[in-house]
Each structure stands twice: as C-alpha cells, then as structure tokens.
C-alpha positions as YAML, in Angstrom:
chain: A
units: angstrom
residues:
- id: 1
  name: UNK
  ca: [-24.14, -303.32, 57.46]
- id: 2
  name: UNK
  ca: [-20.49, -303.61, 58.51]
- id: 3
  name: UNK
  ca: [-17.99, -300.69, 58.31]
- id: 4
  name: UNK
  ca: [-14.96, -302.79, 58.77]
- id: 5
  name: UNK
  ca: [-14.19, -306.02, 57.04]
- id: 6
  name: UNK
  ca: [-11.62, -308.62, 58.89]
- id: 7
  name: UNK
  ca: [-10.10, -311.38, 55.57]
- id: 8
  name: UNK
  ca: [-7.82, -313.17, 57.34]
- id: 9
  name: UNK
  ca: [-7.84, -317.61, 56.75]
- id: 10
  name: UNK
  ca: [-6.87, -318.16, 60.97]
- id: 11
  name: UNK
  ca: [-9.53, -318.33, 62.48]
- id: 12
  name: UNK
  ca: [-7.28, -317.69, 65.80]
- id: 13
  name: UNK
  ca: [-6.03, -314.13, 64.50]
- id: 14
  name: UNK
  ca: [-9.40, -312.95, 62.81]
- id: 15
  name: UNK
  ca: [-11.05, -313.70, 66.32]
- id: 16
  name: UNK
  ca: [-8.64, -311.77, 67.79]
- id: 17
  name: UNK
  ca: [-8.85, -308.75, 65.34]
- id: 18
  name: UNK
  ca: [-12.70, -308.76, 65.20]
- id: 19
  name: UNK
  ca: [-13.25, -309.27, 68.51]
- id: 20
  name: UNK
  ca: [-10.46, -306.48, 69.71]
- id: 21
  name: UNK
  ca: [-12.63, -304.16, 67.40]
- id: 22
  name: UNK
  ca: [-15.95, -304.72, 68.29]
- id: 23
  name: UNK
  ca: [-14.65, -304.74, 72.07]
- id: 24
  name: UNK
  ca: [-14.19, -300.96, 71.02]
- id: 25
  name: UNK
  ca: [-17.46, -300.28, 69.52]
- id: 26
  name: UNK
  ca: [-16.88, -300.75, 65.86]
- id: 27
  name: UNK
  ca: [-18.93, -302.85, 63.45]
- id: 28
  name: UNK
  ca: [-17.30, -305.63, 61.95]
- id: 29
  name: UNK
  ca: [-17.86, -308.74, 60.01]
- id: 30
  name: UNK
  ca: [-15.32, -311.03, 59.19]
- id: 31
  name: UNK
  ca: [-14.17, -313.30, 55.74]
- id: 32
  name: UNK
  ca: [-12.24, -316.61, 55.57]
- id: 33
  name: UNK
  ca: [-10.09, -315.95, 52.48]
- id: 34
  name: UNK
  ca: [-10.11, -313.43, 49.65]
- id: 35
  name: UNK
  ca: [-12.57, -314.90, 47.68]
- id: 36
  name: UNK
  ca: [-14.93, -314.90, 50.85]
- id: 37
  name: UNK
  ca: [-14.06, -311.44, 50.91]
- id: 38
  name: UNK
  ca: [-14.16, -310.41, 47.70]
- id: 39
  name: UNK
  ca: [-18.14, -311.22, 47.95]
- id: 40
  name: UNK
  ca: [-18.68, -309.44, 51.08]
- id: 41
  name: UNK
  ca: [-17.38, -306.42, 49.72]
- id: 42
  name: UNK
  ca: [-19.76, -307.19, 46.66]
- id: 43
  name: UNK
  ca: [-22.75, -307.69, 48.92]
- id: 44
  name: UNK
  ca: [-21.83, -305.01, 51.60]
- id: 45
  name: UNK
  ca: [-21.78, -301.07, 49.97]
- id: 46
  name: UNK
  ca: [-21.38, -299.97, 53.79]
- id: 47
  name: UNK
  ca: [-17.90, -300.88, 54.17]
- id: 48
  name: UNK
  ca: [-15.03, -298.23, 54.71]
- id: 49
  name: UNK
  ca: [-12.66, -300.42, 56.13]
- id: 50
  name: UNK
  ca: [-10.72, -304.21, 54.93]
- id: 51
  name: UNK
  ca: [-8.33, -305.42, 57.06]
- id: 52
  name: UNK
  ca: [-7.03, -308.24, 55.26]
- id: 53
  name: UNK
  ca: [-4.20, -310.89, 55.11]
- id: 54
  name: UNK
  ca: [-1.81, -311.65, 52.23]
- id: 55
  name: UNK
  ca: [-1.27, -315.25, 51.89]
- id: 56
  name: UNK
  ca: [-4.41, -317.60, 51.76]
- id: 57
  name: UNK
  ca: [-5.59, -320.04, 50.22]
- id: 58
  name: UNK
  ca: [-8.46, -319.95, 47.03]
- id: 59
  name: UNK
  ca: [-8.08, -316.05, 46.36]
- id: 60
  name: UNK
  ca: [-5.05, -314.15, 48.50]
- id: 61
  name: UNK
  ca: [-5.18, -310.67, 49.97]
- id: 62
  name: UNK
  ca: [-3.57, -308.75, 47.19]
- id: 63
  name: UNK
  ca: [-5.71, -310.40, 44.69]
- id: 64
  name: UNK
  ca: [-8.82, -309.17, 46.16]
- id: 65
  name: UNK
  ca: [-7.91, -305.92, 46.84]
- id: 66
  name: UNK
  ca: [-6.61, -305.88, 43.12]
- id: 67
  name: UNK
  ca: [-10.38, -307.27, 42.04]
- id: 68
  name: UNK
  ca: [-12.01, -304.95, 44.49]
- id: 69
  name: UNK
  ca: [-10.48, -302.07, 42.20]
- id: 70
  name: UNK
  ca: [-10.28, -303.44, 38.95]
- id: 71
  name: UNK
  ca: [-13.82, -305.75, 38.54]
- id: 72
  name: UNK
  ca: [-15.85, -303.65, 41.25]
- id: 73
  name: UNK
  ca: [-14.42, -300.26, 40.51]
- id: 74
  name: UNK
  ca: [-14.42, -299.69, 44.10]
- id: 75
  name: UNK
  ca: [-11.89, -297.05, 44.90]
- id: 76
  name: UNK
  ca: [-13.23, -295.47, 47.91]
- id: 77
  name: UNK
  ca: [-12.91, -298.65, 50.49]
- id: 78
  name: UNK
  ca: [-9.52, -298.18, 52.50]
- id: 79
  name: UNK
  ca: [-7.73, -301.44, 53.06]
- id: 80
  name: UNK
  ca: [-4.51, -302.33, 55.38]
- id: 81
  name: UNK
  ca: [-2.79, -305.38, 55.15]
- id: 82
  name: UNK
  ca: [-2.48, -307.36, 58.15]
- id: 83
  name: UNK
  ca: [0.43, -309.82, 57.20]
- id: 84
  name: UNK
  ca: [3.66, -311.93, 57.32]
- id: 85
  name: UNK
  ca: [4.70, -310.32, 54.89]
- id: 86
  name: UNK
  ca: [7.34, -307.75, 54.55]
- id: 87
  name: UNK
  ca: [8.72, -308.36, 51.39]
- id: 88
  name: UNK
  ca: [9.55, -304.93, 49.29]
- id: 89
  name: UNK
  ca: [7.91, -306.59, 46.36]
- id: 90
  name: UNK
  ca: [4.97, -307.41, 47.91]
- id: 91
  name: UNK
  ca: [4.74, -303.87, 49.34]
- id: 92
  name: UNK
  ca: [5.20, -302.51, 46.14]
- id: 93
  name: UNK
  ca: [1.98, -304.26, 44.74]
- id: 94
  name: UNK
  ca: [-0.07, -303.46, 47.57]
- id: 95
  name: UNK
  ca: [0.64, -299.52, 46.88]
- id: 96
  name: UNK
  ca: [-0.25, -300.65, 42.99]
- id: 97
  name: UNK
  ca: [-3.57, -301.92, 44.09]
- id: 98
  name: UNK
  ca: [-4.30, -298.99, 46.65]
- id: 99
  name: UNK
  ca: [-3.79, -300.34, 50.43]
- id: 100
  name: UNK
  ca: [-3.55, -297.70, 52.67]
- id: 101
  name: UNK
  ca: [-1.10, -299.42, 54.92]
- id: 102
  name: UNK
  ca: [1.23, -302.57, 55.59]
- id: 103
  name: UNK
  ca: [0.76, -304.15, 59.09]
- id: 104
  name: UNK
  ca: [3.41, -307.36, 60.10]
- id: 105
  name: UNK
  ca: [2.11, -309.45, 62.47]
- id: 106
  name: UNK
  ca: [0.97, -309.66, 65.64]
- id: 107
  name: UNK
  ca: [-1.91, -307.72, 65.80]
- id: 108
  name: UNK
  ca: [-1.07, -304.46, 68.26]
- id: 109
  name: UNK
  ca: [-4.57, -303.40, 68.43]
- id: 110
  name: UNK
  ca: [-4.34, -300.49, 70.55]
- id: 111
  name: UNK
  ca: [-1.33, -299.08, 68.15]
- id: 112
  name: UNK
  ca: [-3.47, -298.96, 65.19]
- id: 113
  name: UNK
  ca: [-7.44, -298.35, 66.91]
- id: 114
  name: UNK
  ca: [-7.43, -294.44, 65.81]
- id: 115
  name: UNK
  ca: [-6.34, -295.06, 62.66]
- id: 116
  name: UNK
  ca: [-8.80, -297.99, 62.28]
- id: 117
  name: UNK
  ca: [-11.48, -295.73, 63.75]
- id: 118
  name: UNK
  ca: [-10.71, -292.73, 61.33]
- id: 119
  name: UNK
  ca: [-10.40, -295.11, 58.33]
- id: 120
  name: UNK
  ca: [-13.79, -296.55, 59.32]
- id: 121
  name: UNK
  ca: [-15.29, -293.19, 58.80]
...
C-alpha cells in the first residue's frame, strides 16, 4: 500500500516527483491520468496523499479529485495540485472540490518535502 499517489500524464515530471519522494523514504505509486487515478484511489484505502496534475487527457485532475469526493465519498485523502495552471478560476474549483494546495510548475521538491511528509501522515 502506497501513502502518496503521483497523477500526472508526463511521464518526465511524474518520474521526477516519484522518484524525488521515494529518494526520501516515502511510499509512492504513480497514475497516468485521472481516470488511472481515480482507480488507484478506488483500489488503494492506504493513501493520505494525491499529488496530481490539472490538464490531461481521458479524466483531468480536478475531475478526479471532484469524483474522489462526490462518487467515493472520500473526504479524508489530502490532495495538492501540481500544475500549469494558475488561473483564479481554476483555483477556485480546486478549493470547491477540497485540494489542500495549488503547486505551479516545476517541481521544487525540497520546498514542499515537510509538507508532503506531514500530509502523508
């Protein structure tokens, strides 16, 4: 069982997020898209932790987050959004659905490895 969840369609930057957190000691398991995600959060009740991309293709980051809520009822996994992104809008619907935070792009690993850590449980 995983504690922390890596959705991200590059394969380039969820290498380089997985592999930065493993590096560090922390479980991880990785997704290629929302919908890909979407069923490992299904399969995998041991997750604290989604890191997760907006924009991708067959099911996008905000979607799943919004299905892991709504259909799964699963309010208790924290999820940041890794992300291009930084439109207000877009923001706005990721505090609807219950992110905890908004990352842009690149991935500063050691900025954000406490809070990854503590959100990991």
């Amino acid at each position: 069982m995983a504690k922390i969840l890596v959705v991200d369609d590059s394969s380039t930057v969820r290498d380089e997020v997985a592999g930065f957190l493993k590096k560090h000691g922390l479980d991880v398991a990785t997704a290629v898209d929302g919908k890909d995600g979407l069923a490992k959060v299904k399969a995998d009740p041991g997750l604290k932790l989604v890191v997760c991309d907006v924009n991708m293709p067959n099911m996008d980051g905000l979607t799943m987050v919004e299905k892991v809520r709504g259909e799964l009822g699963n309010a208790a996994i924290n999820v940041i959004m890794l992300t291009t992104e930084s439109s207000p809008a877009m923001k706005e619907r990721g505090k609807a659905a219950g992110i905890k935070g908004w990352i842009v792009k690149p991935f500063k690993g050691e900025a954000v490895l406490e809070t990854f850590r503590k959100l990991a449980g």
